[in-house]
C-alpha positions in Angstrom: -7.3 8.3 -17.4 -4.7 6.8 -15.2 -5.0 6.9 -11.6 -2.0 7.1 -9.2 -1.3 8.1 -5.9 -0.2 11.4 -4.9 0.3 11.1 -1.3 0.4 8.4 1.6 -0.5 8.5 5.4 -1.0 6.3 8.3 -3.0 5.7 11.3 -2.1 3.1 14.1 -4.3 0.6 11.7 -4.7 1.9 8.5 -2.6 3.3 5.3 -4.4 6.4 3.5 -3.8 7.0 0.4 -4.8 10.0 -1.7 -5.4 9.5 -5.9 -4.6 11.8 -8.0 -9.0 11.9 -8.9 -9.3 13.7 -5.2 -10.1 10.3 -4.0 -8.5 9.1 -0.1 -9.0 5.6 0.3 -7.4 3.5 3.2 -6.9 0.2 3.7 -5.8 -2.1 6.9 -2.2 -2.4 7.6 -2.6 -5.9 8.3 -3.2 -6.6 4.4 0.7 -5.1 4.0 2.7 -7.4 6.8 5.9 -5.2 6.3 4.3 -2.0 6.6 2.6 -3.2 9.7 5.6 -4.4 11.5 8.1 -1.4 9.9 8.8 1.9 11.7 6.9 5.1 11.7 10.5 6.3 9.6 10.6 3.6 7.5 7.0 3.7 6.3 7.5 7.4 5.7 10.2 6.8 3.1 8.1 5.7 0.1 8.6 6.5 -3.4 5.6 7.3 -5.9 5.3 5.8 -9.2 3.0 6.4 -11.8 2.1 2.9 -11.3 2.4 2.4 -7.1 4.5 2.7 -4.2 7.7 1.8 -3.2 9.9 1.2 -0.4 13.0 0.3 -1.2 14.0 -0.4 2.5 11.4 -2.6 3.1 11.3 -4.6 -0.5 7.3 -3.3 -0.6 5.6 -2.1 -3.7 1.8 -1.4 -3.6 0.0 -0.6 -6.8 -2.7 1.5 -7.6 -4.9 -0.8 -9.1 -4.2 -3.7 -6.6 -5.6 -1.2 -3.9 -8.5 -0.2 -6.1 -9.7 -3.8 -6.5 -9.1 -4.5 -2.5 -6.0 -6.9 -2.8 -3.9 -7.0 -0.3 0.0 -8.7 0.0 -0.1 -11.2 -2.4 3.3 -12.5 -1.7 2.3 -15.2 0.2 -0.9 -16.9 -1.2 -3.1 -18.7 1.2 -2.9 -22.9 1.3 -5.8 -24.3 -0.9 -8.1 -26.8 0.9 -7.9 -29.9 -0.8 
């Protein structure tokens, strides 16, 4: 069975999301950077995939199983220590 999400929320520091298995799980804005510093309107404009979400006006896209396994933005990695 694939999971996806059905619907997403926020708080001041958190994004809900509810599954389509009845599941809400929510996770820190601070893990998404543009969501944290976008608009209450532009986080409200997402698009649902069967895969993620997307918004298109602020070059985001969240999956499903990246939340599930508690990843955050990986668009910038952290620097190794050497």
């Amino acid at each position: 069975m694939s999971i996806s999400a059905k619907a997403v929320s926020f708080d001041e520091v958190t994004m809900w999301v509810e599954l389509s298995d009845a599941r809400i799980i929510g996770v820190p804005l601070t893990w998404f950077p543009r969501l944290l510093n976008a608009t209450d309107e532009q986080r409200a404009c997402y698009e649902l995939s069967a895969c993620g979400i997307h918004w298109d006006a602020l070059d985001e896209d969240i999956s499903v199983e990246g939340l599930l396994k508690g990843r955050g933005d990986v668009t910038h990695r952290p620097h190794q220590a050497a």
